[in-house]
C-alpha positions in Angstrom: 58.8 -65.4 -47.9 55.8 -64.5 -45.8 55.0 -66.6 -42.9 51.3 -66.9 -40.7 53.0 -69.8 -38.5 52.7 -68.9 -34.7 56.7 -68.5 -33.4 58.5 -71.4 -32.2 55.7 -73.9 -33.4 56.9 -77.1 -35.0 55.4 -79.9 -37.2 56.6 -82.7 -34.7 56.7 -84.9 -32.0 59.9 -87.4 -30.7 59.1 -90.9 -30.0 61.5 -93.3 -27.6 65.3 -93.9 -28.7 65.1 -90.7 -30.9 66.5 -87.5 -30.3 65.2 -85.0 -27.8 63.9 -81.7 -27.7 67.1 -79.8 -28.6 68.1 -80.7 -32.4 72.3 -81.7 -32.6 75.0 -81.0 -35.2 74.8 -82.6 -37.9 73.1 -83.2 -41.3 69.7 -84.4 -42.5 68.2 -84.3 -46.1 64.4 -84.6 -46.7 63.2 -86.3 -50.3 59.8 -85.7 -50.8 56.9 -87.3 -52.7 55.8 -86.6 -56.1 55.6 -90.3 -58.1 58.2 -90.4 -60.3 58.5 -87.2 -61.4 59.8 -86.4 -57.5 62.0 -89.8 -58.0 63.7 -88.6 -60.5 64.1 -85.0 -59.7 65.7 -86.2 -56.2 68.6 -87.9 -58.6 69.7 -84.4 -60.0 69.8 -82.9 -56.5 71.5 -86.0 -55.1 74.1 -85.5 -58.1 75.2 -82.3 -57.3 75.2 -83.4 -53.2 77.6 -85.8 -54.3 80.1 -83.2 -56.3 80.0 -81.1 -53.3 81.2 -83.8 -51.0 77.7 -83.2 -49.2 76.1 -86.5 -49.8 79.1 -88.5 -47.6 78.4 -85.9 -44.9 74.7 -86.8 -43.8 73.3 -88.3 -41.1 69.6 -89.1 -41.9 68.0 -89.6 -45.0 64.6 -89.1 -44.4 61.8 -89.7 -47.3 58.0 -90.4 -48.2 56.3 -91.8 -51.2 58.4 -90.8 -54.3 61.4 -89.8 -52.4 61.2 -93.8 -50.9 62.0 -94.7 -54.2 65.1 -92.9 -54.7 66.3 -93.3 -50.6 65.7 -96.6 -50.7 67.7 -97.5 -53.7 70.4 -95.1 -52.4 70.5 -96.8 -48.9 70.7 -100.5 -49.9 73.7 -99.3 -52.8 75.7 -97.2 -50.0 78.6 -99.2 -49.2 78.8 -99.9 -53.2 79.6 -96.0 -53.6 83.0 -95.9 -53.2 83.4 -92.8 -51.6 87.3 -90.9 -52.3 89.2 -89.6 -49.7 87.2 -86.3 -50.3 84.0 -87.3 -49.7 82.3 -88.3 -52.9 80.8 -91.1 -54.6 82.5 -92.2 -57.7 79.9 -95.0 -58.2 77.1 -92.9 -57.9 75.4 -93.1 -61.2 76.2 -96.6 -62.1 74.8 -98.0 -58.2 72.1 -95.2 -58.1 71.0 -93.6 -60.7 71.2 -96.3 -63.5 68.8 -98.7 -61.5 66.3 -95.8 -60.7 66.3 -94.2 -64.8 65.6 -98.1 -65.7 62.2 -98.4 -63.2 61.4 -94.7 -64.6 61.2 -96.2 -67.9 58.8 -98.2 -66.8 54.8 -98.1 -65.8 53.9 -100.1 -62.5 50.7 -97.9 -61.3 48.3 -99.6 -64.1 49.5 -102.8 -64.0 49.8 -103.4 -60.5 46.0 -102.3 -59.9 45.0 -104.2 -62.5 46.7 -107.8 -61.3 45.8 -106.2 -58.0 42.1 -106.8 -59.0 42.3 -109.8 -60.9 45.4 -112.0 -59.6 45.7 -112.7 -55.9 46.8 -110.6 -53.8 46.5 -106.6 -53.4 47.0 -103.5 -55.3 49.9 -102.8 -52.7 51.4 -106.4 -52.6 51.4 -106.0 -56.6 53.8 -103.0 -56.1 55.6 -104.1 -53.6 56.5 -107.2 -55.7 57.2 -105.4 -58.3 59.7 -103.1 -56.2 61.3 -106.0 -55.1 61.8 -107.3 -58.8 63.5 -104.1 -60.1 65.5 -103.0 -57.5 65.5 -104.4 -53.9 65.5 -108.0 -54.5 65.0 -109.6 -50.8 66.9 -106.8 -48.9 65.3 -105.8 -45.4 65.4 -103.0 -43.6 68.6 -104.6 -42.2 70.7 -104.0 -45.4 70.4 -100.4 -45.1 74.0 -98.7 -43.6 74.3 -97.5 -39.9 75.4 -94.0 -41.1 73.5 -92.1 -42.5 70.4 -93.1 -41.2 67.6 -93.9 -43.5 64.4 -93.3 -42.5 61.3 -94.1 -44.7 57.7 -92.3 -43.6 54.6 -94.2 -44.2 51.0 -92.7 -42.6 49.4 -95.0 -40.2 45.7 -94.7 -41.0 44.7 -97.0 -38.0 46.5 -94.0 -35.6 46.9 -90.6 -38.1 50.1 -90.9 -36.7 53.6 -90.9 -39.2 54.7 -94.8 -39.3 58.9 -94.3 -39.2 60.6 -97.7 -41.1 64.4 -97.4 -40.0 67.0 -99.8 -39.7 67.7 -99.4 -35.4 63.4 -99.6 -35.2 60.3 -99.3 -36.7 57.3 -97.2 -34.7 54.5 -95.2 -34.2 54.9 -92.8 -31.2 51.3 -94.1 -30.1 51.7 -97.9 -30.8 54.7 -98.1 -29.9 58.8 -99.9 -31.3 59.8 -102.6 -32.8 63.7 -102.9 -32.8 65.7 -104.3 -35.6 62.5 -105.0 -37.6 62.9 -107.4 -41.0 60.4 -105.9 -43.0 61.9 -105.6 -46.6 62.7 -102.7 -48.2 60.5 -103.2 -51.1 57.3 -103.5 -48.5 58.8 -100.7 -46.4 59.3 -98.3 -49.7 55.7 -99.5 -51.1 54.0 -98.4 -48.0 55.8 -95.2 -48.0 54.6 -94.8 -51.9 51.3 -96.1 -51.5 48.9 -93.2 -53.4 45.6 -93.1 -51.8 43.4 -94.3 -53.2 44.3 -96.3 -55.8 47.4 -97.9 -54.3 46.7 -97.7 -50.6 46.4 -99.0 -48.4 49.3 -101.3 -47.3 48.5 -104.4 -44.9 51.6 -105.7 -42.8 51.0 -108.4 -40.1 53.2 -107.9 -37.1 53.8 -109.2 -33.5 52.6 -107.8 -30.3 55.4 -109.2 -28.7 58.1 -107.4 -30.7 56.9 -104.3 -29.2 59.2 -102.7 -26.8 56.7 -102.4 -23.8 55.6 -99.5 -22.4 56.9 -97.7 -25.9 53.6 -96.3 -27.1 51.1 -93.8 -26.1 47.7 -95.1 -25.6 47.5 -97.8 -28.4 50.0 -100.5 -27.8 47.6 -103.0 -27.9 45.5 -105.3 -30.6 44.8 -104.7 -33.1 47.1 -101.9 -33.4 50.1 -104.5 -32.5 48.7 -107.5 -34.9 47.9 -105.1 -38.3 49.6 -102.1 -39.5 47.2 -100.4 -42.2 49.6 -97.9 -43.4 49.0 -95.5 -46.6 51.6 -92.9 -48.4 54.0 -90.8 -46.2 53.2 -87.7 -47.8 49.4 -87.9 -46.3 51.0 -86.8 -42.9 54.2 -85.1 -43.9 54.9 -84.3 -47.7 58.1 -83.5 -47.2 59.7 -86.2 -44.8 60.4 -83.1 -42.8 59.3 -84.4 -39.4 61.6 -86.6 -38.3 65.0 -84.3 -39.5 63.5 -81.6 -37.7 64.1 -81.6 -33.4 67.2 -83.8 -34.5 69.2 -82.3 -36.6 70.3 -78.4 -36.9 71.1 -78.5 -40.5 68.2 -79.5 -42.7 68.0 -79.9 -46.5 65.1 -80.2 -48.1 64.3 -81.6 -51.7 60.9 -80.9 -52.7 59.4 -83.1 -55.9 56.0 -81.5 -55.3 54.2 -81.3 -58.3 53.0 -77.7 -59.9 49.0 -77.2 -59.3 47.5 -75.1 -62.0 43.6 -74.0 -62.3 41.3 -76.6 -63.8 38.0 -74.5 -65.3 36.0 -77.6 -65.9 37.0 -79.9 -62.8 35.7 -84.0 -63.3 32.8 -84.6 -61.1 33.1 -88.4 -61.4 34.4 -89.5 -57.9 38.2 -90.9 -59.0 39.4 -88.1 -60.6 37.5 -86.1 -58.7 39.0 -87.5 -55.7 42.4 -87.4 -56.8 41.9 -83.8 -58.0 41.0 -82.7 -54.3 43.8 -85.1 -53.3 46.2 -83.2 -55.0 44.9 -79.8 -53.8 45.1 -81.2 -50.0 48.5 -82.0 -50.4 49.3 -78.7 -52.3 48.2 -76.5 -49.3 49.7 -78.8 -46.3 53.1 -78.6 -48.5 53.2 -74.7 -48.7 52.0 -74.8 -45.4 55.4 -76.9 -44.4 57.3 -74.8 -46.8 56.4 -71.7 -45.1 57.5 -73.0 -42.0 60.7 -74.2 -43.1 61.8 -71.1 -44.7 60.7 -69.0 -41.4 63.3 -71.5 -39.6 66.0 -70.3 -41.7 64.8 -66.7 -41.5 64.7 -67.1 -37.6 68.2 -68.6 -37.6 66.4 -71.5 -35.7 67.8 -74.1 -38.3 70.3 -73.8 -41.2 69.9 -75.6 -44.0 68.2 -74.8 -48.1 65.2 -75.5 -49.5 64.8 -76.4 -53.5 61.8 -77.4 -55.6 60.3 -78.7 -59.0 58.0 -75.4 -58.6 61.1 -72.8 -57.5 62.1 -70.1 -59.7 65.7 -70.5 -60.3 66.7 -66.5 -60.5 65.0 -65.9 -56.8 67.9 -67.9 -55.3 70.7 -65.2 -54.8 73.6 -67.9 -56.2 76.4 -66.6 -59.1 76.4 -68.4 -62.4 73.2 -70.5 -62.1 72.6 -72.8 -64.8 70.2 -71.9 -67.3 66.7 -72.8 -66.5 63.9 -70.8 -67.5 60.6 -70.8 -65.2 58.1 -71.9 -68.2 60.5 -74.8 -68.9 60.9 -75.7 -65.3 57.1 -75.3 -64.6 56.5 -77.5 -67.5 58.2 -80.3 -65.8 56.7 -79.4 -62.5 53.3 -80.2 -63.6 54.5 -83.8 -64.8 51.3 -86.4 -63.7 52.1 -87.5 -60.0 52.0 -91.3 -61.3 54.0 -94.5 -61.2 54.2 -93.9 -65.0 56.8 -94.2 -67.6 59.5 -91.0 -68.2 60.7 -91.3 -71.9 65.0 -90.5 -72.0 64.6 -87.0 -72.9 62.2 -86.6 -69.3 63.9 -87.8 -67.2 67.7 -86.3 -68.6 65.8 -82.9 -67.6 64.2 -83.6 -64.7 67.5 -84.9 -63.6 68.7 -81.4 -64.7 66.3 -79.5 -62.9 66.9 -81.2 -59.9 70.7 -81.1 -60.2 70.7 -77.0 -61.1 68.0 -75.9 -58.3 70.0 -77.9 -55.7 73.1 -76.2 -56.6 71.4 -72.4 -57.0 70.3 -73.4 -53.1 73.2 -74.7 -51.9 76.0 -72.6 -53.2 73.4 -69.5 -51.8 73.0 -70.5 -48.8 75.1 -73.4 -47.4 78.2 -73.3 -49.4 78.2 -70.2 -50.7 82.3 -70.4 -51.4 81.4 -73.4 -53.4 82.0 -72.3 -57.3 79.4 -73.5 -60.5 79.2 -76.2 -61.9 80.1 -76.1 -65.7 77.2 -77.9 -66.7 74.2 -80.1 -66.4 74.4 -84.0 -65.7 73.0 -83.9 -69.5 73.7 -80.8 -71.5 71.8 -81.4 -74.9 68.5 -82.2 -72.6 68.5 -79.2 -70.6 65.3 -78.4 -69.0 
């Protein structure tokens, strides 16, 4: 794939207590945004993760907007997995994807804005209640397992730096840590899925004196300490690539991007033309990021696969793919970026999608001794 990055430049920057400048062994998976539609993609490529023993072998989990969805549920269900002696999950689709399928069949984006407007409280509180309703209950960032680390990307708009909610801390590298934070899951995952500008932006009160001091660069101070104003992950890294990348040497990335086609007669009103230029923004920084990563595994300078809603199946060089033709898989690329209901038949093939793109990537480039799967999670859906 061609490349106009300059050699050896990387989308990142370390912050205190994580890794350094040399990446280590080890595994990281990256679940992007995309609404639902990247939600429920991610459960396909989780699938087949988990038949290839991969998913018991990672050690970060790092996601934004959509992706939070799906990370977060799999995170506070971990030690409910039951992983076998070799290495996979035989609760996987009763603890994970069951819980997901149910939100999917549900609309929260139009609700929540509306009792965001008219009831107290915010668009974003609305979601984050609802979150907390259908699947996180009063978990915290607490409940999430030591191994593999989860990691859920919000943007700070106060800073325009990434805002990293993990279980060991929670930081911007220019405000600064906060170890061992409380924040629940469901405000942690609604920050990281906050959709400008409808859903965004996300207000959390916090304490100067949590702080580690001395941790930040510049801005550990009020109001930076006292109010984080934090919007959707994806709005500084669409992929949830930057902090996998300096610490880890084997990076997999699952991209629920959605598929932007030509509009001839563009809305000039300013919502949808706002989220029509949105969308184009995050179109170009994404290919940008995709560019990059695909030059790292040209260069040898990580290892690791790529996979997206928008790949073309028969351009991965992987025996006996399953059968997924590019109009069908484009079709479900270019499902609305929404917190919007998925009816059965969606959903089965996004799952699908997910599940057969992640195998065509992983058995070509990762475990290429790995053999095919025989079919799809859901065979009469296809794609």
């Amino acid at each position: 794939m061609p490349n106009d990055q300059p050699a050896g430049a990387e989308p990142v920057r370390t912050i205190p207590d994580d890794a350094g400048s040399q990446p280590k062994p080890g595994i990281a998976l990256c679940l992007s945004g995309g609404g639902y539609r990247a939600m429920v993609f991610h459960l396909g490529a989780l699938w087949r993760l988990n038949e290839l023993a991969w998913l018991s072998k990672l050690d970060r989990v790092s996601s934004v907007s959509g992706g939070s969805i799906t990370a977060g549920v799999l995170g506070l269900k971990w030690s409910q997995l039951d992983f076998s002696a070799s290495g996979t999950a035989r609760r996987f689709a009763q603890e994970v994807v069951a819980p997901i399928r149910k939100l999917a069949a549900k609309t929260l984006d139009v609700g929540d804005v509306l009792k965001g407007f008219f009831l107290p409280g915010t668009v974003a509180e609305q979601v984050a209640k609802s979150y907390r309703s259908h699947l996180f209950g009063a978990a915290t960032l607490q409940d999430l397992p030591d191994r593999p680390r989860f990691v859920i990307n919000a943007t700070n708009v106060q800073t325009g730096a990434l805002w990293r909610f993990s279980k060991p801390f929670m930081a911007d590298w220019k405000v600064g840590m906060v170890k061992n934070p409380t924040i629940e899951l469901a405000v942690a995952v609604g920050a990281s899925s906050a959709f400008p500008p409808v859903l965004s932006p996300v207000r959390v009160d916090v304490d100067p004196k949590d702080f580690v001091p001395g941790s930040g660069a510049g801005l550990q101070q009020p109001p930076y300490t006292e109010l984080l104003v934090l919007t959707d992950g994806g709005v500084y890294d669409n992929l949830g690539l930057e902090t996998a990348w300096k610490n880890y040497e084997t990076i997999l990335v699952s991209d629920g991007g959605g598929h932007i086609g030509p509009e001839p007669t563009p809305h000039t009103d300013w919502a949808r033309h706002a989220l029509r230029v949105n969308d184009l923004i995050d179109n170009q920084v994404r290919d940008l990021r995709q560019r990059q990563l695909i030059d790292s595994f040209t260069r040898g300078v990580r290892k690791g696969a790529y996979w997206a809603t928008r790949s073309d199946i028969a351009k991965y060089p992987a025996a006996e793919v399953l059968p997924c033709p590019l109009p069908a898989t484009q079709t479900l690329a270019g499902v609305p970026t929404r917190l919007a209901e998925l009816d059965d038949r969606t959903q089965e093939q996004l799952i699908n999608w997910g599940y057969a793109i992640c195998d065509a990537a992983m058995r070509a480039y990762v475990v290429t001794d790995a053999g095919p799967p025989p079919a799809f999670p859901y065979p009469a859906a296809g794609v």
